[in-house]
C-alpha positions in Angstrom: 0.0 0.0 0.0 1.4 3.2 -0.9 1.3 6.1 1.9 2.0 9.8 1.8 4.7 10.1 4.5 5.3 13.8 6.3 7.8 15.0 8.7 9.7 17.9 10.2 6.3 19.5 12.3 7.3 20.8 15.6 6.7 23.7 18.0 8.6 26.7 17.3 8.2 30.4 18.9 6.6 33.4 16.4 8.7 34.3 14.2 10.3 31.1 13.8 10.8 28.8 11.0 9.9 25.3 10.6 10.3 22.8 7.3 8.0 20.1 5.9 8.3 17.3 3.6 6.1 14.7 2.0 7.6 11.7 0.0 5.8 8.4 -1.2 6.2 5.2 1.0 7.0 3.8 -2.4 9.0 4.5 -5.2 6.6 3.5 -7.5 4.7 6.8 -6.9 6.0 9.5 -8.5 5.2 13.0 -7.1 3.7 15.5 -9.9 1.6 17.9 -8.7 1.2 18.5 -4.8 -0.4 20.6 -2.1 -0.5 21.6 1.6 -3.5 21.6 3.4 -3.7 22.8 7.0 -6.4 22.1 10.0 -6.4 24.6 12.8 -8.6 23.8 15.3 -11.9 23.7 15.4 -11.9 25.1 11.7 -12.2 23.4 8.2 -8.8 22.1 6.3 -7.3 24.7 4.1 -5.5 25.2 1.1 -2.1 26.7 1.8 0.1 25.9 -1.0 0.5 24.1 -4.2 3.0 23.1 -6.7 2.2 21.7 -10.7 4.2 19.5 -12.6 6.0 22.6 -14.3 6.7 23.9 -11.2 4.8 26.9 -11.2 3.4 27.6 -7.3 0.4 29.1 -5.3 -0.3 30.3 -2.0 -3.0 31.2 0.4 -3.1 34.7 0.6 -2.3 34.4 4.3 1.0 32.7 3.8 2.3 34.4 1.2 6.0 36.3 1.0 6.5 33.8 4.4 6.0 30.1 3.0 7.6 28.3 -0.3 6.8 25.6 -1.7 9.0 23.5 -3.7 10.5 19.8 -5.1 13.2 17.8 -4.9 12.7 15.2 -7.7 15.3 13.5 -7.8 14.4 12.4 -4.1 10.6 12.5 -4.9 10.1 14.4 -2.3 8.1 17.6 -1.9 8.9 20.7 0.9 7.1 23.2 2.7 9.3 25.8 4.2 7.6 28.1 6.6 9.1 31.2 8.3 8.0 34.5 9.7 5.3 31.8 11.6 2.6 33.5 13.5 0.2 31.8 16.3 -2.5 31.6 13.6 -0.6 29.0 11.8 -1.2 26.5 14.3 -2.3 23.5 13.1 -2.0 20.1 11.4 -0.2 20.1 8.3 -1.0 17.2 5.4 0.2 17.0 1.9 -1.9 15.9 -0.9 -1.1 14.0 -4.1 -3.0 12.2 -6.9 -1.7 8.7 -8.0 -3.5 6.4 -10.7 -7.2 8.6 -10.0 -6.7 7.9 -6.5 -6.5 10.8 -3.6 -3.4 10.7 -1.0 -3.4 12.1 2.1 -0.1 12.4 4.6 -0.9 11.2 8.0 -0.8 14.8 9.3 2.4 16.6 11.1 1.4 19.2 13.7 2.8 22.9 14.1 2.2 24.7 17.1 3.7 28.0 16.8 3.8 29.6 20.3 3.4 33.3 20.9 
């Protein structure tokens, strides 16, 4: 079975900077497109970024100018790099991919941000 697997959450004081990645479990998945969702609590999953296939990028309005988004394929792996965080970033981060017209989820990666 092939998992979306995140790491690098943490808690980290305002102002701070914290870094997230998302690879495949399995090689036979290859990352194209990809986004970052977040879950603050209490509140409904969000968009917060997203990279194509051509590497062209978007962001939440409320992120942008603080977090990138960007690839590594030669280690299939895709990064969110956050800095400047704020308190209202709290949340659970997941990454997202499409494989075969089948939906991916990470299992989650929490970021507290403390002020």
């Amino acid at each position: 079975q092939v998992q979306l697997v995140e790491s690098g959450g943490g808690l980290v004081q305002a102002g701070g900077s914290l870094r997230l990645s998302c690879r495949p479990s399995r090689s036979i998945f290859i990352l194209n497109a990809m986004c970052w969702y977040r879950q603050a609590p209490g509140k409904q999953r969000e968009l917060v970024a997203t990279i194509v296939s051509g590497g062209a990028t978007n962001y939440a309005d409320s992120v942008k100018d603080r977090f990138t988004i960007s690839r590594d394929n030669a280690k299939n792996t895709r990064f969110l790099q956050m800095n400047s965080l704020k308190p209202e970033d709290t949340g659970v981060y997941y990454c997202y991919a499409r494989f075969l017209r089948d939906d991916y989820w990470g299992q989650g990666t929490q970021v507290t941000v403390s002020s």
